[in-house]
N, C-alpha and C positions, 0 to 999 in steps of 0.2 A: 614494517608497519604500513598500513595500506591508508591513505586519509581521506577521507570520504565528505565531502561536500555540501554541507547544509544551506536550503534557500527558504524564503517565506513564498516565492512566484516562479511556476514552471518557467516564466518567461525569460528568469533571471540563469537557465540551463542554456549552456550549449552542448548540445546531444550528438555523439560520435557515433557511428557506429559500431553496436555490440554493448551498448548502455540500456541497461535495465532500470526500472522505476520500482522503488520498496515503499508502497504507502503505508504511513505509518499515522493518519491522522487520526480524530477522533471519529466513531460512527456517524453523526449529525453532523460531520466535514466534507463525508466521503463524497457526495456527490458533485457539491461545487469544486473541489479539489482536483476530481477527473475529468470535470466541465471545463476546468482554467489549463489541464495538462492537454485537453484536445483540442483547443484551440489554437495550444502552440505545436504540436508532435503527436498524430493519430498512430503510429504504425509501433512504438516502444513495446515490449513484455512489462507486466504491470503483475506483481506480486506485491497481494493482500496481505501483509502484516498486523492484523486487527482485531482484538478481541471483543468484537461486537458481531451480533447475526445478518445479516442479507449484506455485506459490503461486497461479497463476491456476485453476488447476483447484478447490484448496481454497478459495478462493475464493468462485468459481461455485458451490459446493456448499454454503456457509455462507449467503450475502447474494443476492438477488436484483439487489439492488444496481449487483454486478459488473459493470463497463465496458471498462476495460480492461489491459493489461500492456504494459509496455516493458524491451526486451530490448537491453540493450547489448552489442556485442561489441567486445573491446580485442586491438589485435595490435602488438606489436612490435615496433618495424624496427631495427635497428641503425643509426649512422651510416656514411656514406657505403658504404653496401650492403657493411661485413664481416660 
C-alpha cells in the first residue's frame, strides 16, 4: 500500500527529488493553486487531473513544470439498450 500525503498549502510539502504534483483541484482553483505551488517549488512535473477545460493551458502558463492532462469522458448507456 503506498500512502499518499494530503495538504491544504504547497508550503506544507517538503519536495524530494523525483516528486511529481497531481492537481486535483477545482477549475476556478486552478490558478491560485499553481500561483501558491510556484511560489514555494517552480521546477516539479505537474499533471492535470481535472475535469474541467483550459486547466492545462493555465497551467503551461503558470509552471514550466507542466507535463500533462487527462481527459476523461463518461457516457451513459441505459440498460438493455432503452
Amino acid at each position: 500500500m503506498l500512502k499518499v500525503s494530503a495538504v491544504t498549502s504547497p508550503g506544507e510539502i517538503d519536495f524530494r527529488p523525483g516528486d511529481v504534483l497531481l492537481l486535483t483541484v477545482k477549475s476556478q482553483d486552478t490558478d491560485a493553486a499553481l500561483r501558491d505551488l510556484h511560489n514555494v517549488e517552480k521546477d516539479i512535473p505537474i499533471f492535470c487531473l481535472q475535469n474541467g477545460v483550459r486547466n492545462e493551458e493555465t497551467a503551461a502558463g503558470i509552471s514550466k513544470g507542466f507535463m500533462a492532462s487527462l481527459c476523461v469522458s463518461r457516457q451513459s448507456l441505459s440498460p438493455m439498450g432503452r
